[in-house]
C-alpha positions as CSV (number, residue, x, y, z in Angstrom):
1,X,-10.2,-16.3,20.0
2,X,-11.4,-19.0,22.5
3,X,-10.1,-19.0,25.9
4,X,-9.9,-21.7,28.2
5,X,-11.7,-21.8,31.6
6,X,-11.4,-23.5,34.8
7,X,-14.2,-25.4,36.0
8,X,-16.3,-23.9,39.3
9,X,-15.8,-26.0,41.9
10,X,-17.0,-25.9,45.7
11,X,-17.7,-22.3,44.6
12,X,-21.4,-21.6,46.1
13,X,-19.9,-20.8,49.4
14,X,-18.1,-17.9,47.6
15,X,-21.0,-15.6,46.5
16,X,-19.2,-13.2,44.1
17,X,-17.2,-15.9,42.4
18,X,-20.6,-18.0,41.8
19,X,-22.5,-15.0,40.8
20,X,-19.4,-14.3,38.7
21,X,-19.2,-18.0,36.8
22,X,-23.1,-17.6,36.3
23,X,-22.7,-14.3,34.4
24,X,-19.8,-15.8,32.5
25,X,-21.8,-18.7,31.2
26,X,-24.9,-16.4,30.7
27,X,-22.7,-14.1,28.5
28,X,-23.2,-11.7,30.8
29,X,-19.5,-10.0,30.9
30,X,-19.7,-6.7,32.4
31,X,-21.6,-8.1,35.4
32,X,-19.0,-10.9,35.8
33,X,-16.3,-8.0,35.8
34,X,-18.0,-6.7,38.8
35,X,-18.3,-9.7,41.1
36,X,-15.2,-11.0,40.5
37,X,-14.1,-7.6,41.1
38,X,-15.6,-7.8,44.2
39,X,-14.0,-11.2,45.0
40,X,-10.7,-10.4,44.4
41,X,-11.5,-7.4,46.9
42,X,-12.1,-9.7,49.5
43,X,-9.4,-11.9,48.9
44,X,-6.2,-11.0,46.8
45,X,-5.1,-14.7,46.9
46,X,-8.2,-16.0,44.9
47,X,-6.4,-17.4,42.0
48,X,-10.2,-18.8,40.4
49,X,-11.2,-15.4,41.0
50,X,-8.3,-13.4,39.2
51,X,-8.7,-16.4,36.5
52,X,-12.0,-15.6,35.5
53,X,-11.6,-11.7,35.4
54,X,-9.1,-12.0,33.3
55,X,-11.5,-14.5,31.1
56,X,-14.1,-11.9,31.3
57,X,-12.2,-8.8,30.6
58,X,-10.5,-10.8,27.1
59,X,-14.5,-11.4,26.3
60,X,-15.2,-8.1,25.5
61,X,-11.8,-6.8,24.2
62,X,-10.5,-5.2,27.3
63,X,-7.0,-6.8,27.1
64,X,-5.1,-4.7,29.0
65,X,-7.3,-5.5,32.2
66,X,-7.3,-9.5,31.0
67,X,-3.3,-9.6,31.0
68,X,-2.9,-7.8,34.5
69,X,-5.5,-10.2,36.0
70,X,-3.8,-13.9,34.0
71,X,-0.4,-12.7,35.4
72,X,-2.0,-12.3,38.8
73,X,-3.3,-15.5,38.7
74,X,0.2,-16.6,37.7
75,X,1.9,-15.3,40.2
76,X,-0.5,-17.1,42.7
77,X,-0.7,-20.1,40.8
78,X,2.6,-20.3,38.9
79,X,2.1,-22.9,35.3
80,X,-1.2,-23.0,35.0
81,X,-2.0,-24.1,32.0
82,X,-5.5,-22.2,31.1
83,X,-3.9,-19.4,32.6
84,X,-0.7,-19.8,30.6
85,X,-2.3,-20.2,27.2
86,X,-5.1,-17.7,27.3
87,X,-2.5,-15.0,28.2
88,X,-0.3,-16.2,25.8
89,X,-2.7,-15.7,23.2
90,X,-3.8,-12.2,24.2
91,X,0.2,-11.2,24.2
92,X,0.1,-12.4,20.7
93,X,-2.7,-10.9,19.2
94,X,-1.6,-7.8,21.2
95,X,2.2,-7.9,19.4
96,X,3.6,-8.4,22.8
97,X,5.2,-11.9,21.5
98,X,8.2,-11.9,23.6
99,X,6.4,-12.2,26.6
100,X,4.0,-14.8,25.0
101,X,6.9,-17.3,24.1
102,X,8.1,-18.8,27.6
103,X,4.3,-19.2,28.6
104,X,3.2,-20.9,25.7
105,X,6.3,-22.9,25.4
106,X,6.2,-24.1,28.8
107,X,1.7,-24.8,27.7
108,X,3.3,-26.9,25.3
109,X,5.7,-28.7,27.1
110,X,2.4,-30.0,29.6
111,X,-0.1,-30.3,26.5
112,X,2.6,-31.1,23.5
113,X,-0.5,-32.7,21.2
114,X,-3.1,-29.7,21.7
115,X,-3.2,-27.6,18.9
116,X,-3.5,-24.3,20.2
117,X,-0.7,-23.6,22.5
118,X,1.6,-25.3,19.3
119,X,0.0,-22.9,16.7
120,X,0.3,-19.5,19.0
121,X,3.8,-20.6,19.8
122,X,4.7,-20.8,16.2
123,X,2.8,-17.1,15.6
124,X,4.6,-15.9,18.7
125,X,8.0,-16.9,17.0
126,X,7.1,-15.6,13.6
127,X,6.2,-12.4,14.7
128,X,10.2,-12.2,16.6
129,X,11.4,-13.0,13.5
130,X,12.6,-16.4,14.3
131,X,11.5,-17.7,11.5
132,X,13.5,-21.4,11.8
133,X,11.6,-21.9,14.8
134,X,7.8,-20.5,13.7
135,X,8.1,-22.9,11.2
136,X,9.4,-26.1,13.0
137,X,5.9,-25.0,15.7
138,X,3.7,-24.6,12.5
139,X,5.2,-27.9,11.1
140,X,4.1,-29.7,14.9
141,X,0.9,-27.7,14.7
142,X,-0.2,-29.6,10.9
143,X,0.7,-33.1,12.4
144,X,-2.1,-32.1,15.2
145,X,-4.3,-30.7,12.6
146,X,-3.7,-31.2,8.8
147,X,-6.5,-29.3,7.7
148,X,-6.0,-25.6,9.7
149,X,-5.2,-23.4,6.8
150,X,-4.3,-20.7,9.0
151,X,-1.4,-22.8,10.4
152,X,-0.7,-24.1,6.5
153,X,-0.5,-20.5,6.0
154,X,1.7,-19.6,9.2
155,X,4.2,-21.9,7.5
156,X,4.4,-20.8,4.1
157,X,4.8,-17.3,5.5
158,X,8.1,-18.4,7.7
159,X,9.5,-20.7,4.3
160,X,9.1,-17.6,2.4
161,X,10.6,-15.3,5.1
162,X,13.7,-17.4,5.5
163,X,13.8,-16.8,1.6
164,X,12.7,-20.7,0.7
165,X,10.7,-19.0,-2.0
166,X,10.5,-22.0,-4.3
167,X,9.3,-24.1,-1.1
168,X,7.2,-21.6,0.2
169,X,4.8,-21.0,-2.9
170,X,3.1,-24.7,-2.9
171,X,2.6,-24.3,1.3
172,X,0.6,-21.0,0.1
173,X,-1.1,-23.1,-2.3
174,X,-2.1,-25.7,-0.2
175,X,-3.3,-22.7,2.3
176,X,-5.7,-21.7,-0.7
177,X,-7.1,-24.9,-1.0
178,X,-7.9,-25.3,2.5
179,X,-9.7,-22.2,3.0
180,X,-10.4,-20.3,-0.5
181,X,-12.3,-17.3,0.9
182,X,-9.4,-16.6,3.5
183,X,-6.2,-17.7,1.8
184,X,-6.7,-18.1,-2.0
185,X,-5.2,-15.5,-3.1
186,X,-2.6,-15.4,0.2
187,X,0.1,-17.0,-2.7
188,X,0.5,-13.3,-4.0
189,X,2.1,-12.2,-1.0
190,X,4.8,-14.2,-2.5
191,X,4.8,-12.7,-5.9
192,X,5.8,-9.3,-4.2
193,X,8.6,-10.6,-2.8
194,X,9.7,-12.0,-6.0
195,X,9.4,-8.7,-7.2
196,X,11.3,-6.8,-4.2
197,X,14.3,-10.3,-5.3
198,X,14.3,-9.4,-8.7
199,X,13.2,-12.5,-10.0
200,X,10.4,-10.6,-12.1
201,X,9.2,-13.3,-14.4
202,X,8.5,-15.4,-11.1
203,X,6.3,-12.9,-10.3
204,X,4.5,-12.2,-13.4
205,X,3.8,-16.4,-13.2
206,X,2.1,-16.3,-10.6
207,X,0.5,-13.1,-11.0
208,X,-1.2,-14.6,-14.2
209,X,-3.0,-17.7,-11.9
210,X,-5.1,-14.9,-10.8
211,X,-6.7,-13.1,-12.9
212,X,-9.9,-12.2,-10.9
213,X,-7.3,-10.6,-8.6
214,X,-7.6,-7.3,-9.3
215,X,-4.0,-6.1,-7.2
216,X,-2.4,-8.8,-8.7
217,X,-3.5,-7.7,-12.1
218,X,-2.3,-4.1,-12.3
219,X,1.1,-5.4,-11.0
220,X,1.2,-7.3,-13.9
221,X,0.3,-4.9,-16.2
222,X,2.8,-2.6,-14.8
223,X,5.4,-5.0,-15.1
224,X,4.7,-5.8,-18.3
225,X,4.7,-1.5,-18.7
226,X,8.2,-1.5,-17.6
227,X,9.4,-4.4,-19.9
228,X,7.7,-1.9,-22.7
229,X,5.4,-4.6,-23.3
230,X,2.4,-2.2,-23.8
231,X,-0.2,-4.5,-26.0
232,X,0.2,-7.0,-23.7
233,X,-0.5,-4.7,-20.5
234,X,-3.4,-3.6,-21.8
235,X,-5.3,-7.1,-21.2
236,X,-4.7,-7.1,-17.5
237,X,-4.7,-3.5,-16.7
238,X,-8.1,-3.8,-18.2
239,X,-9.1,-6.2,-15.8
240,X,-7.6,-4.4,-13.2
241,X,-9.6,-1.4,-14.1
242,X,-13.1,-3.4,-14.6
243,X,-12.8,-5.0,-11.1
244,X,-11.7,-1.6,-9.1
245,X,-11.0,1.6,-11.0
246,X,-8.3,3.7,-9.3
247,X,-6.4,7.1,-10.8
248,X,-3.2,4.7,-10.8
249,X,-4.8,1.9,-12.7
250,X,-6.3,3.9,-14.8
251,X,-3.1,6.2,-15.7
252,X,-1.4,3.2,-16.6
253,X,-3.9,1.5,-18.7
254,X,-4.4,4.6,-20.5
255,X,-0.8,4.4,-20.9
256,X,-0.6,1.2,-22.2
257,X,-3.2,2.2,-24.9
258,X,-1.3,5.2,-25.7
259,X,2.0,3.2,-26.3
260,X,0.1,0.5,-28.3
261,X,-1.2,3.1,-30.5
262,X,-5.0,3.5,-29.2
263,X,-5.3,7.1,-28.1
264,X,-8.7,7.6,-28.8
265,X,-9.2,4.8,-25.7
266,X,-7.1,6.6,-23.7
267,X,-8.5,9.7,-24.2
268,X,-12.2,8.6,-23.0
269,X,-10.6,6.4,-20.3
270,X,-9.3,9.1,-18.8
271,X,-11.9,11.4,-19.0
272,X,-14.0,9.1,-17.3
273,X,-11.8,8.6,-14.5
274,X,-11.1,12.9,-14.0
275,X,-15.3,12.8,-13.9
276,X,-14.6,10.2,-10.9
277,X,-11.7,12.2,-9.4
278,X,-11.9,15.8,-10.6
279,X,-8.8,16.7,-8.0
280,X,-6.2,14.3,-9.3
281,X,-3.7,16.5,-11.6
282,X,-1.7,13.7,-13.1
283,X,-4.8,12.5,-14.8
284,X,-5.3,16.3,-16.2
285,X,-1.6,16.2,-17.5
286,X,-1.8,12.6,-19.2
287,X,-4.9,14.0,-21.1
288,X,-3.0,17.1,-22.2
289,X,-0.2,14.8,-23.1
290,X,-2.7,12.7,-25.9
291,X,-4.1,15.7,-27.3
292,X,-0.7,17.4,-27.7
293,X,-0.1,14.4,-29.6
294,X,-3.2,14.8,-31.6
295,X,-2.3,18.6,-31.9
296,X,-5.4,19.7,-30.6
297,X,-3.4,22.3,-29.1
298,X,-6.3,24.8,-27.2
299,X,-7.8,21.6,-25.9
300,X,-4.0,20.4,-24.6
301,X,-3.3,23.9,-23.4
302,X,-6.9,24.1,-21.0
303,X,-6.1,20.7,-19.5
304,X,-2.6,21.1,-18.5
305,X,-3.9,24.7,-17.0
306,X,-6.6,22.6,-15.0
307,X,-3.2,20.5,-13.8
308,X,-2.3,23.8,-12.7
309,X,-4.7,24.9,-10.8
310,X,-4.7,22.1,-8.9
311,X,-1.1,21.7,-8.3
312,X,0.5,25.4,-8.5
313,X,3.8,24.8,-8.3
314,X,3.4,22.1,-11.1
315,X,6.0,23.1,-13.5
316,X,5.7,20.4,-16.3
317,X,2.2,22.3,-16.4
318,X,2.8,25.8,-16.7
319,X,5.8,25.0,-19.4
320,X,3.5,22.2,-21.0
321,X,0.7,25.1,-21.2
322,X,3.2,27.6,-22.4
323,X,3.9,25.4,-25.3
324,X,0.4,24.5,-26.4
325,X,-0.1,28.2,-26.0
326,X,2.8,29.0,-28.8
327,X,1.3,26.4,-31.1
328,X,-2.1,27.9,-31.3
329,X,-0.5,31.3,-31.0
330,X,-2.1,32.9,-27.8
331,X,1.2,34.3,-27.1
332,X,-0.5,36.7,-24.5
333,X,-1.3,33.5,-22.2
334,X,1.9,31.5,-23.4
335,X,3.8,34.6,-21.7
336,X,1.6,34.4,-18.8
337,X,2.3,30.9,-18.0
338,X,5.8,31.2,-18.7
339,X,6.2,33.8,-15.8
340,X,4.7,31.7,-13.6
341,X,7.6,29.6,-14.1
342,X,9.8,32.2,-13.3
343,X,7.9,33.3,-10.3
344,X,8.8,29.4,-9.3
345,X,12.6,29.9,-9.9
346,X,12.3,27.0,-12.5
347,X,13.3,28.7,-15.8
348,X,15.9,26.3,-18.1
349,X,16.3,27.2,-21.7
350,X,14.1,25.6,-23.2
351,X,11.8,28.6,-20.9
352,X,14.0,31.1,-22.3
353,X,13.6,29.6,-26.1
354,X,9.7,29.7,-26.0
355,X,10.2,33.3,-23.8
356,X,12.1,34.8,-26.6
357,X,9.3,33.2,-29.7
358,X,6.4,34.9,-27.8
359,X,8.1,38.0,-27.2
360,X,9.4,38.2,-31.2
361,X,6.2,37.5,-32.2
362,X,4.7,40.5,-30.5
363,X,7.3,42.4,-32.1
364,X,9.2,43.3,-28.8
365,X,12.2,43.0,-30.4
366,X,14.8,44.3,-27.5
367,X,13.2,41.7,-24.7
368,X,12.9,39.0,-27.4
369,X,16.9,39.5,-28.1
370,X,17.6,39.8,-24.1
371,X,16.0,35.8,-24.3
372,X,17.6,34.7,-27.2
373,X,20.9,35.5,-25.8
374,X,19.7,34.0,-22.6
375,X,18.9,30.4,-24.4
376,X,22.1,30.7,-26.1
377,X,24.0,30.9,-22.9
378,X,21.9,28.3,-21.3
379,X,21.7,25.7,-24.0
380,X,25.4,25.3,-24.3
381,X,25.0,22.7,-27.7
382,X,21.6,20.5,-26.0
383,X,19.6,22.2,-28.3
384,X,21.2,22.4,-32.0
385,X,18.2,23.3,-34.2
386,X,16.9,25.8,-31.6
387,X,20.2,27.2,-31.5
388,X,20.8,28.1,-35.2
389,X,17.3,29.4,-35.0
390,X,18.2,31.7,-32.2
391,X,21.1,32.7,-33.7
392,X,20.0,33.6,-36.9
393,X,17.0,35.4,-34.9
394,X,19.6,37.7,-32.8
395,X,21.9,38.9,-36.1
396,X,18.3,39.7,-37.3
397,X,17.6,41.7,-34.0
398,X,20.7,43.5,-33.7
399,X,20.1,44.8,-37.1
400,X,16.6,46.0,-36.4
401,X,17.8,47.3,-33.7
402,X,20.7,48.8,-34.6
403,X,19.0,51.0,-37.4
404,X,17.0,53.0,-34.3
């Protein structure tokens, strides 16, 4: 930020307000603070003085103290143009915009060809949502200066926030190409508004120009995710990945491999990412999920266990335990985790399917017939082949039964 200043003029006779300019142009801040403290002490009507304390405090960030000594020295010297801009500026930066816009429109209307007061004017009017006029200022501000990319980018952000999307994209462009390390990427604020619009393909264009973007990359593979194009999500989730490894990125590219029919990637994807983030239980329950699929059962039921113990009311683990548990028959631990769903009021019938397997297969034939009946009731025709198993299981129980 670069303020303006008003030159020191027939100032020697006025000790703290020389002292005061010295320290300003020595850098000197704090001590400026304290002589023109000291002036404005002695005379409350010393517009240079209030001036340059205000210039002093903005210096080192205090811009509460600079905006209560700029509208001091407006009130004493109403339009003052250094004064008028430089608090203008600080209201913007500070989000206090609707007080900035009268003084840096009246700034403007004395200096109409100076660049500044144009460009703040136009931030001032973006930031109030008045986007027709932010982009009219920014507009004034490029015939001052062609080349300011951050005014370039000022007014691709109020095209593109009156909805000219189409118009806005090569102002974001040009933005880039002005100032690459700021602004070359800025275009994909764009794509995310494409997005939020609907217009997904938009997106995914302009998504695709970047692919060193790493952000813009794992919204692409996502996308492509959701369209259930999972081979071609892998390419950019894999960038995405390489350039800045998260537990979301990751999930989906191992995801994407899953769906395309590479589980054995998956598999050491994710176990390299739980090595980098030990506490995350979705990545614990995606690796159950592959070897499920592989029927490495023990293996599937000890992971989604470690997704239980780090999320204890996780019900998808407990029941997806439960199940691996059956399928390696460790029906002692399968009834375990299945009363852990019941302490957590979440039983459904498929609960009361797998409740009534493990308790048959321990022989417990009076509880195993109490769940059967209790699936049966549940199920109400969801579950067809489990049904006609679990009826032909209860005419065998009531027999057994029956005959003691």
């Amino acid at each position: 930020m670069t303020l303006l200043l008003i030159p020191l003029l027939l100032t020697l006779g006025q000790d703290h307000s020389a002292l005061g300019a010295k320290a300003i142009e020595d850098q000197k801040f704090e001590e400026a603070i304290g002589h023109f403290q000291k002036a404005v002490a002695a005379d409350a009507s010393d517009y240079y003085s209030w001036f340059h304390l205000g210039l002093a405090n903005s210096a080192i960030h205090k811009d509460a103290e600079a905006i209560d000594s700029y509208r001091k020295t407006l009130a004493l010297k109403p339009n003052l143009y250094q004064a008028e801009l430089n608090l203008g500026i600080i209201l913007v930066e500070n989000r206090k915009t609707k007080d900035a816009i009268p003084l840096l429109a009246d700034a403007v209307q004395q200096k109409p060809n100076e660049f500044r007061p144009v460009y703040y004017l136009a931030e001032a009017y973006l930031n109030e949502n008045q986007f027709a006029e932010a982009e009219a200022r920014y507009r004034t501000a490029l015939g001052i200066d062609a080349k300011s990319a951050v005014a370039q980018y000022g007014l691709a952000r109020s095209l593109m926030k009156q909805g000219k999307l189409a118009e806005s994209q090569p102002e974001f462009l040009k933005a880039g190409e002005l100032d690459p390390g700021q602004y070359g990427d800025a275009v994909l604020e764009l794509a995310a508004v494409y997005e939020e619009k609907k217009q997904v393909d938009a997106a995914m264009d302009l998504y695709r120009k970047f692919p060193q973007v790493a952000a813009g990359q794992e919204r692409l593979g996502a996308l492509l995710l959701d369209q259930g194009k999972f081979a071609e999500a892998v390419g950019p989730l894999e960038i995405a990945v390489a350039k800045s490894p998260t537990a979301g990125n990751s999930y989906a590219l191992a995801k994407a491999y899953l769906q395309s029919g590479k589980p054995d990637k998956a598999l050491v994807l994710i176990d390299r990412t739980i090595a980098a983030e030990p506490k995350e239980p979705e990545l614990y329950m995606i690796r159950g999920r592959i070897l499920r699929d592989q029927k490495r059962f023990q293996e599937a039921a000890n992971t989604f266990f470690a997704a239980a113990k780090l999320k204890p009311t996780n019900v998808e683990a407990w029941t997806e335990m439960a199940g691996m548990l059956v399928m390696a028959e460790d029906y002692a631990t399968a009834l375990a985790a299945l009363d852990k769903v019941k302490q957590l009021n979440a039983e459904t019938a498929g609960h009361f399917f797998l409740r009534a397997i493990v308790l048959d297969k321990n022989k417990q034939q009076k509880p195993a017939l109490e769940a059967y009946q209790k699936f049966l009731a549940s199920s109400s025709g969801k579950h067809p082949d489990q049904e006609f198993q679990a009826r032909q299981r209860v005419k065998i129980l009531e027999k057994e039964l029956s005959r003691k």
